[in-house]
N, C-alpha and C positions, 0 to 999 in steps of 0.2 A: 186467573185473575182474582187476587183478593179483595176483601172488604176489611179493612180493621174497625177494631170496635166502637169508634166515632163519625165513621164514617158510610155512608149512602151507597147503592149498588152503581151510581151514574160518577163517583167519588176519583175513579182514574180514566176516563172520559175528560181527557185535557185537551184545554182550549173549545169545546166545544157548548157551550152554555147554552146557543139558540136550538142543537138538537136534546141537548136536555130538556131543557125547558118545554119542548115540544113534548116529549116523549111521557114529562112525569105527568103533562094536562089528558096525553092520550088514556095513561095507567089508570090516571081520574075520572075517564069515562065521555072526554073532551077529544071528539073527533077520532074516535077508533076504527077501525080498518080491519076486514079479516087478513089484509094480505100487503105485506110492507115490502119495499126496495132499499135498502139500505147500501149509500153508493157512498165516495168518496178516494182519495189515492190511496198508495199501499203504504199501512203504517198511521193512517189515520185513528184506524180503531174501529170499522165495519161492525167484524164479527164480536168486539167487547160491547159494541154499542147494543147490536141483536140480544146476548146474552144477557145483557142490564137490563134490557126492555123485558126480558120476558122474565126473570126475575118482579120486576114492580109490579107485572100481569100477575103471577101466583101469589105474590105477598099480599097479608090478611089485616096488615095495619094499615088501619083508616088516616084518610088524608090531616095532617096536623096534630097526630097522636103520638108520632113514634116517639122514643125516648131518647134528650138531646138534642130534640127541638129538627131532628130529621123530616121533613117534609112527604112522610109516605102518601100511594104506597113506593113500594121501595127503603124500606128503614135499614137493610141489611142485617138486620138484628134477628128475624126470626127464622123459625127454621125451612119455610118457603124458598128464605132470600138464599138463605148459606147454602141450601142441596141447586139451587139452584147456579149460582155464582160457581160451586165447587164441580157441575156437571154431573151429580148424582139424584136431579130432581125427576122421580116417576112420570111426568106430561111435561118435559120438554126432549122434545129427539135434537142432536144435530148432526148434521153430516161434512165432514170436511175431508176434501181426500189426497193421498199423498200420490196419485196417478195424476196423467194429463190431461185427465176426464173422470167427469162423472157419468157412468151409464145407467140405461133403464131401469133394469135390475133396482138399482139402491133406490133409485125415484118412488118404482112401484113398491118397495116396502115401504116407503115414507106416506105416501098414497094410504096404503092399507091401514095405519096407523093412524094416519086422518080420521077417519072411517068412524075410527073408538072413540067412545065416550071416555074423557079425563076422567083416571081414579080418584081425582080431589074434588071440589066444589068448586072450580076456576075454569081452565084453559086445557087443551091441549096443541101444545105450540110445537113446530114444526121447525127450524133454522137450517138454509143451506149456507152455510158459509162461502163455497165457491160454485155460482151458480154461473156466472162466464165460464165454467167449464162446462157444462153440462151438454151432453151429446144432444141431436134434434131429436133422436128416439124419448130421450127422456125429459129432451123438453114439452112435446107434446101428452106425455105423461101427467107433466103437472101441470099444464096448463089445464086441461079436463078439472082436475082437484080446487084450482083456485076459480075455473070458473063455475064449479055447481062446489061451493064450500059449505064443509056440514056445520052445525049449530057447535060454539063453542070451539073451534079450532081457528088456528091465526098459523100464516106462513110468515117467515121472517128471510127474503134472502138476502143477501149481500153479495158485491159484485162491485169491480174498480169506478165503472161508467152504465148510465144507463143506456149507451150504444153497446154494450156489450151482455144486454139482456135483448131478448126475443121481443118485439113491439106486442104483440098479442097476450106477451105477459106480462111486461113494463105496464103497458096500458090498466089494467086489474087490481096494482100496487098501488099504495100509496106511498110516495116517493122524499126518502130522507137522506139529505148529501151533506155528509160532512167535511170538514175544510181540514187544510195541513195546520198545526197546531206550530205555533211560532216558535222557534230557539230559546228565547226567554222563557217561555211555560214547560216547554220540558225540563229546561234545566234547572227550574225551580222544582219541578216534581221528582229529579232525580235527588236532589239535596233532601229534600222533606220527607219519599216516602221511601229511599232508600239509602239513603245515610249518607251519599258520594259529597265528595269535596267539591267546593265551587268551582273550582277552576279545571281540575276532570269533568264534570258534569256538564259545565260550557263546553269541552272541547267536543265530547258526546252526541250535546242536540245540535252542533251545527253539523257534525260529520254524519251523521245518520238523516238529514236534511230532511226535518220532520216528521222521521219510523222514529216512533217509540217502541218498538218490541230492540230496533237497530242500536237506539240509544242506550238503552239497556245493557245490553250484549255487551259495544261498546266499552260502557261504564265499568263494568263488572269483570271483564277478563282480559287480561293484557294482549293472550297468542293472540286475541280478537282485534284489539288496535294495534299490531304489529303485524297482520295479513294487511289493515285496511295502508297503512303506511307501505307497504310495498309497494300496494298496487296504485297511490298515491305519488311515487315514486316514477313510475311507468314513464310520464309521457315526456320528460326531460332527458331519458334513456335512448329514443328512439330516433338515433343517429345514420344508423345502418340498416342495411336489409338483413345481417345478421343481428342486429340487436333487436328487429323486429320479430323476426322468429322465436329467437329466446323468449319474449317475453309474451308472444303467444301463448308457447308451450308451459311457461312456468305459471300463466292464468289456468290455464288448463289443468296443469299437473296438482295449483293450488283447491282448483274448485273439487277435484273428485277425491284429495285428500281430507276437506275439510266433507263431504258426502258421504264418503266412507266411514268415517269418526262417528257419523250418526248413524246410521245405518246397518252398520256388521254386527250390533251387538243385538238391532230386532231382529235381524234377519237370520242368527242364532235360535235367536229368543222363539221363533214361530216355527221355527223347525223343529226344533226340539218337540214344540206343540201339538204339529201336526203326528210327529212320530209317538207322541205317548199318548193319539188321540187315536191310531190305528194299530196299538199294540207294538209297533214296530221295536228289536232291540238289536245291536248289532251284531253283525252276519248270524239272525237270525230272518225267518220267512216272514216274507212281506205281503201283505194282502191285495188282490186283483186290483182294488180300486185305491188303493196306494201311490200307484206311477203315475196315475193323472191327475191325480189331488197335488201329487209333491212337480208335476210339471204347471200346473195350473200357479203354485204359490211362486212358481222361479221365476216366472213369467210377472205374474205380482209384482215380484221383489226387485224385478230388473226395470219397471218403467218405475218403480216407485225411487230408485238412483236413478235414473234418468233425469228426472222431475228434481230431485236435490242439488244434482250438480247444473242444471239450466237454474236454477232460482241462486245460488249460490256465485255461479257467472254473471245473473244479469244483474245481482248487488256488489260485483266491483267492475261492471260498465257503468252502473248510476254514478259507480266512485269517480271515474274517469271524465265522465260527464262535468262532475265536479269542477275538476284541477280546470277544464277547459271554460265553464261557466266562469272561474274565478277572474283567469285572464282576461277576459272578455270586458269582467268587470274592473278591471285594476286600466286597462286599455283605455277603456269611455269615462276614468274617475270617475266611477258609481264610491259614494258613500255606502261606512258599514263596514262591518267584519269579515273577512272571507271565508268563506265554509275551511279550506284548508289553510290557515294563518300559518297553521304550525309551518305548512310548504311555500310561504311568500318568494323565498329564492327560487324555487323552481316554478313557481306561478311567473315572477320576473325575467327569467330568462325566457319563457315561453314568449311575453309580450313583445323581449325584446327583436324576437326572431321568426315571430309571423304577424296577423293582425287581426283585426275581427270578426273577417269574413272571411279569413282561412280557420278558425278557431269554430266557429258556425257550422262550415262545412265540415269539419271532424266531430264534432257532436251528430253531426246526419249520420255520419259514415258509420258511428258507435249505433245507434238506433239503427240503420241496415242490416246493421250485424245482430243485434238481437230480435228484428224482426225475422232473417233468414233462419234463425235455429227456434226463437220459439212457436214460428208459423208455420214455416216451409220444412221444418227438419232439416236442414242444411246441416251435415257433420264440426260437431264443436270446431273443431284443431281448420277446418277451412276457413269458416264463417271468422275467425281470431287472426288467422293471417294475414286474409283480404283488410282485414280492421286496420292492422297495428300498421300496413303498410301507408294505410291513407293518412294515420296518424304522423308518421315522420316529420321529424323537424329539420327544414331545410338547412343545409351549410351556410354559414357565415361568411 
């Protein structure tokens, strides 16, 4: 997350002014907390909002000094704000993982690190970015830490809902929820702070229905709204029990190629790592504790795809949700733009061939399906077919 040179570390923090607001009074010494929940949907801005905050915590400009009439602390301008913003600041840790969990293990070095005195004159700040994951071993970890907290440490986590924190630790937090950020404000922020055309940029914040990291994406690469068009495509497709299949498979075959894309080139990248960290060269001798370091990392590297292709699935289920949300609305003449405009024919032909409370009950059926694979492990390619089947559009 950047900060340009005119602008505040809370400066892409869109749409959210009452958690601003809160957070610069906190920075100012206005209701501080060793220990914050930072909730909100996904794409709100959680963990930018965490990182902002702990930013203003180490910044050394006094309130109404910074330069450009910036409201610090938080000016973005000094070199507190920028190691901080840039994730290179000595007293702030975070931890975000590309697993289905976070275990004990990373808690208690977060813990340990607790412990230490900040090498600056400030903070030493802690941020879990996904603390809904966090295993019970390690939630009991840090609950110890935030309830005896040492002088001059602040925990920061984030997490979608505070039903999906631990009560005994929710409880200990002080609790910051922030809202979906409307269509109109992102798409003025994609015009302003990254140059997109008006009318790309609308199409952006509505299809990414409030993620701005989505919006983005979006904006900026076409393979990216030419996957989300397919799958946009999907629900006016599914005529047959063969067409349902197909287009199981082809969600499936899409999510583990766009997984793969991001992934074969760490999963290189840490190999190699491991190999020039154990001397290893080929078909040369390999050292005793070699085979379980490099079965330890496969192990890694295979829930860490796992984890990319379930998060990559359940963002064209949100899309799907979509196309049915739309109908719904064009059904009960709800005023307003339709998330998918571009697909109004195929939004209309849905209307005209089921109703509201068949359209309802295939929004469930999409939510089943994402609850059976990211709760229950239910196998992608079953959890997809049970879907698409419920999805069908009835013969005329």
């Amino acid at each position: 997350m950047s900060v340009a040179a005119d602008e505040s570390v809370f400066s892409d923090l869109i749409g959210q002014s009452h958690a601003v607001a809160l957070l610069r009074r906190a920075a100012a010494g206005q209701g501080m907390s060793h220990a914050w929940l930072f909730t909100g949907p996904p794409g709100s801005g959680r963990s930018n909002a965490a990182v902002a905050f702990a930013a203003a915590l180490q910044c050394a400009t006094p309130a109404g000094s910074a330069e450009g009439g910036a409201p610090g602390p938080g000016c973005g301008r000094c070199h507190d704000c920028r190691t901080a913003m840039a994730g290179s600041h000595a007293d702030i840790a975070r931890v975000r993982t590309e697993k289905l969990s976070i275990g004990v293990d990373e808690v208690r070095d977060l813990v340990r690190r607790s412990a230490l005195a900040p090498s600056g004159p400030r903070w030493q700040i802690l941020i879990v970015e996904d603390a809904d994951r966090l295993t019970e071993q390690a939630c009991n970890a840090l609950l110890k830490a935030i309830e005896e907290p040492t002088p001059r440490t602040i925990w920061m986590l984030c997490a979608p809902s505070v039903e999906d924190v631990l009560p005994t630790i929710r409880s200990r937090c002080r609790q910051l929820t922030l809202t979906t950020p409307a269509a109109e404000q992102i798409a003025g922020y994609l015009v302003r702070h990254d140059g997109v055309a008006a009318a790309l940029a609308t199409y952006a914040a509505y299809a990414s229905q409030g993620h701005i990291g989505r919006a983005r994406a979006l904006a900026r690469d076409e393979s990216t709204r030419n996957r989300r068009r397919e799958i946009v495509a999907v629900p006016a497709r599914l005529r047959s029990l063969g067409a349902c299949m197909h287009a199981a498979t082809q969600l499936a075959d899409m999510a583990k190629e766009e997984a793969d894309a991001i992934t074969t080139e760490l999963d290189a990248r840490e190999k190699s790592e491991l190999d020039a960290g154990y001397g290893v060269v080929e078909r040369g001798r390999r050292p005793r504790e070699y085979a379980p370091a490099l079965a330890a990392l496969e192990r890694a590297q295979k829930t860490r795809a796992k984890r990319r292709q379930l998060d990559v699935v359940d963002r064209g289920l949100m899309d799907l949700v979509s196309v049915y949300r739309d109908a719904i609305a064009v059904a009960l003449g709800a005023p307003g733009r339709l998330i998918n405009e571009e697909a109004r024919a195929d939004v209309e032909m849905l209307v005209e061939n089921s109703t509201p409370e068949l359209n309802l009950r295939r929004i469930e059926a999409i939510f089943e399906a994402r609850e059976q694979m990211l709760e229950f492990n239910v196998p992608m390619a079953l959890a997809l077919e049970a879907m698409m089947v419920a999805l069908v559009v009835p013969r005329s």
